[in-house]
ROVO-437043 format. One record per residue (C-alpha): x, y, z. Coordinates in steps of 0.02 Angstrom, whole numbers, plus 32768, in hexadecimal, padded with zeros to 4 digits. Example, Ala and Ser with C-alpha at 12.3 -4.5 7.8 and 13.67 -1.06 7.14 Angstrom:
82677F1F8186
82AC7FCB8165
//
This chain:
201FFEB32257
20DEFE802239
20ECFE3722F6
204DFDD922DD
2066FD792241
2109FD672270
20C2FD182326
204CFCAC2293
20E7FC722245
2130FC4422D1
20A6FBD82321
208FFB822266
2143FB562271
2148FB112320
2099FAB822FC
20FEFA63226D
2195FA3922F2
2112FA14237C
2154F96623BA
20E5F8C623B3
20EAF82523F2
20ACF797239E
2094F70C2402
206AF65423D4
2023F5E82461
1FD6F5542489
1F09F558247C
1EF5F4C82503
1F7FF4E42555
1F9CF5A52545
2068F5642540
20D0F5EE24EC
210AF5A7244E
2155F62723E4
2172F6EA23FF
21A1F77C2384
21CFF829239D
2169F8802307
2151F92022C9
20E1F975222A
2192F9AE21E6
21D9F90021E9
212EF8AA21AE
2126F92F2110
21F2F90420F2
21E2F86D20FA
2148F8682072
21B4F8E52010
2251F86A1FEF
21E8F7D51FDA
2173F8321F57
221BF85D1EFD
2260F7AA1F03
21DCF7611EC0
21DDF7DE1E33
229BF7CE1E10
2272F6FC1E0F
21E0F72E1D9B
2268F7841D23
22D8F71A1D1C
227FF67C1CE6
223FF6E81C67
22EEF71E1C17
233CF6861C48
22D0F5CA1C2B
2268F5A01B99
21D9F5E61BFE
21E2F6951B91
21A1F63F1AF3
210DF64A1B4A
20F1F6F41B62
2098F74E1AD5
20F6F7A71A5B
21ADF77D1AD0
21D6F6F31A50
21A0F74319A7
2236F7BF1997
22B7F73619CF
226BF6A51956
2270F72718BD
2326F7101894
2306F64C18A0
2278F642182B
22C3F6B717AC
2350F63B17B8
22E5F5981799
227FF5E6170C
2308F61516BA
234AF54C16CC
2298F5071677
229DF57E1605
234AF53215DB
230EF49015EB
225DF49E159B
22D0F4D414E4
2341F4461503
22A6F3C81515
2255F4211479
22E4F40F1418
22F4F34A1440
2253F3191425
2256F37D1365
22FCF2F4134F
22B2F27A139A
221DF280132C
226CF29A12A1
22E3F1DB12AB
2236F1A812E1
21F5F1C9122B
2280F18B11DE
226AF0E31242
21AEF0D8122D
21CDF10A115A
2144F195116D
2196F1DE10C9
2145F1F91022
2165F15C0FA1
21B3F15E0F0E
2110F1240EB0
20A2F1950F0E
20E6F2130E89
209BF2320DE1
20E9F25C0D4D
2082F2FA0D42
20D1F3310DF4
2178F3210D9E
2148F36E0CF8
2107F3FC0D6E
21A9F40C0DD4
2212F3F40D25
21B0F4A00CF9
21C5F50A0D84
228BF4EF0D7D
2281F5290CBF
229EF5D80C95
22C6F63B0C11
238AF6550BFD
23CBF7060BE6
246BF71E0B77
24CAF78F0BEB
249AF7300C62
24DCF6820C2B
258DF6ED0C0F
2597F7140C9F
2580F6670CE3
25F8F6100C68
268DF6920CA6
266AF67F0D6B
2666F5C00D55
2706F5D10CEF
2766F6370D73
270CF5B50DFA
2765F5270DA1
2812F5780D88
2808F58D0E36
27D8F4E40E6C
2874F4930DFE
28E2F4F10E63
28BCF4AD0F0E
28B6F4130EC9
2967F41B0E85
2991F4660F2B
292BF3D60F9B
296DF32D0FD8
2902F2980F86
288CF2570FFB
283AF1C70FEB
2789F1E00FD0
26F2F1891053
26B8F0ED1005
2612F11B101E
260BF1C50FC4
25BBF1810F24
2555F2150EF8
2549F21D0E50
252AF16B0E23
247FF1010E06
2438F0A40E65
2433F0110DDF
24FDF0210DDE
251CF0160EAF
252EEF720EEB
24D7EF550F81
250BEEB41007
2480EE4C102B
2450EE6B10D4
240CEDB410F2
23E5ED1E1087
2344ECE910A9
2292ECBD105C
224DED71103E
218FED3F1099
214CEDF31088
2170EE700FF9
2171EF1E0FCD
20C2EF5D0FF5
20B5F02A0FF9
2001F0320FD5
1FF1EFC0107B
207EF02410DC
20F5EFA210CF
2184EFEB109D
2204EF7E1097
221AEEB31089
2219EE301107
22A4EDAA1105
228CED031170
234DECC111A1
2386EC5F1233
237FEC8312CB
2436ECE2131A
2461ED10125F
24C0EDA3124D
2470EE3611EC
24E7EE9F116C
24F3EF4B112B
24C5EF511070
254AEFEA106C
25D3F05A10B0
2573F0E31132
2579F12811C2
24DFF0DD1250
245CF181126D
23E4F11312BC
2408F0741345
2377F07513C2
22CAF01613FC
222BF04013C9
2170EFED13FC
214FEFC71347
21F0EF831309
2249EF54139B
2304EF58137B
2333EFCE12E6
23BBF012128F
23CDF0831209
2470F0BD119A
2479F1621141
24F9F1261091
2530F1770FFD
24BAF1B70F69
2439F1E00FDE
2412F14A1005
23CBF0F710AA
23B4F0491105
2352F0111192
2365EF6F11F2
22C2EF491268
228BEEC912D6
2331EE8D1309
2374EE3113AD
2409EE8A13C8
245AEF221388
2529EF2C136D
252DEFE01336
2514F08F1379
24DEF12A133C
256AF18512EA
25CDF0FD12D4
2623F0D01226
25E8F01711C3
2630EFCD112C
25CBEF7610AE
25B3EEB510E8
25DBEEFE11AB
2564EE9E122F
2504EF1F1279
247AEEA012D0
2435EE0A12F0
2392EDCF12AD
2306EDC91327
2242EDCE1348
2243EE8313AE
21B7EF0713AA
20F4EEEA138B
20F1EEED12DB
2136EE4B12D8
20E7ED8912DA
2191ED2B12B1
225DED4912B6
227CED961214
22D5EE3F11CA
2276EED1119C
22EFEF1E110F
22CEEFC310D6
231DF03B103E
2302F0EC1024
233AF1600FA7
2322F2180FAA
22AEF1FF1040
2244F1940FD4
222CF0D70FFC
226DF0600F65
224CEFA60F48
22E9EF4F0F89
22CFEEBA0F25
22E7EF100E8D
239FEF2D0EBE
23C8EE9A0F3C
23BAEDD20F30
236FED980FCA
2389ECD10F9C
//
């Protein structure tokens, strides 16, 4: 049995090393063209190493050219790192837009006046406030007050003793009415459109030539110098005793926000800007306490 498989064997192998001639000729001619010494050995080589270079090609335009983003699930594991990354970056950037647009609408209200007026109150919402802040006082209690606030004064004496003298910002007028503040006229002019609230005209419209300059009734510092649709060219300044001026409709604007103004300061030119408009004029408004206030009660226009 051994000597005849191993006579099987040996015929298999020289069938695969059998010689073969492949020969290319002419077909009208019968010319020899071409002739090759072939074998099934060399043929099933020959298939081998080009089956395996064409597999190693396959590979590596997989691993190396853009080509692998293609292949399903190839391009998931090396993206993942990537989109963590940019999700983490509009997260970022979705809490920096959301906290713009609550600033930005918030110097939009104060430009537009969408604030409660001052006669919108009644005296029964006061009397009603006036009561909730009254309680009954308790002996001890009061005591106690009148020696903390004692101490709290000792204290401050001495630090003032101790403290250089500064001069105080001429705009810090806290404590004072409004009746006693003097207030620059921002410009002289016919006043062609008053103080209307219960028409949402907050403010008072002031015809003056045209290129005249536009003051600041007071010392402040600018917290609003931009363009709107409505009011065109606007400024506002934040002053003392919580108190607030807006400036709309204006041609130019000569201040920026954050910078400091002193009362009679140019801060624009009068103009005919925005859609609320039908003629060059100043739209001059006051507030108080985030309440709107006749400015004609406090400012000669003529």
């Amino acid at each position: 049995m051994s000597e005849g498989h191993n006579n099987e064997e040996r015929s298999w192998l020289e069938r695969m090393r059998s010689a073969y001639r492949l020969v290319v000729m002419n077909d009208e001619t019968f010319q020899e063209v071409a002739s090759y010494k072939l074998s099934r050995l060399n043929v099933y080589m020959m298939l081998s190493a080009l089956v395996v270079l064409v597999a190693a090609l396959v590979v590596a335009l997989i691993v190396f050219t853009p080509l692998k983003q293609y292949v399903p699930g190839y391009g998931d594991v090396n993206l993942r790192s990537k989109v963590e990354r940019l999700s983490k970056k509009v997260d970022a950037m979705q809490s920096k837009i959301d906290a713009d647009s609550l600033y930005i609408a918030n110097v939009r209200r104060l430009i537009l006046a969408d604030y409660e007026v001052a006669e919108e109150i009644t005296e029964d919402e006061i009397e009603m406030e006036d009561s909730l802040l009254t309680v009954e006082k308790i002996e001890e209690d009061e005591q106690l007050r009148q020696a903390v606030e004692e101490d709290r004064l000792i204290g401050i004496a001495e630090v003032e003793k101790k403290k250089p003298e500064v001069k105080s910002a001429s705009f810090s007028n806290k404590n004072k009415p409004l009746e006693q503040l003097y207030l620059v006229t921002p410009v002289k002019g016919p006043v062609v459109l008053g103080f209307l609230p219960e028409e949402k005209h907050f403010g008072v419209d002031i015809v003056a030539p045209k290129n005249t300059a536009i003051k600041a009734v007071m010392d402040g510092v600018v917290i609003a110098s931009d363009w709107t649709l409505e009011t065109g060219n606007t400024i506002g300044i934040q002053h003392g005793n919580n108190l607030t001026s807006f400036y709309k409709h204006n041609s130019v604007l000569l201040k920026k926000v954050g910078s400091t103004v002193k009362g009679g300061e140019a801060i624009a030119i009068i103009g005919n800007t925005g859609e609320l408009t039908d003629g060059p004029h100043l739209h001059f408004e006051l507030w108080q306490d985030g309440k709107a206030i006749n400015p004609q009660d406090y400012i000669n226009f003529e």
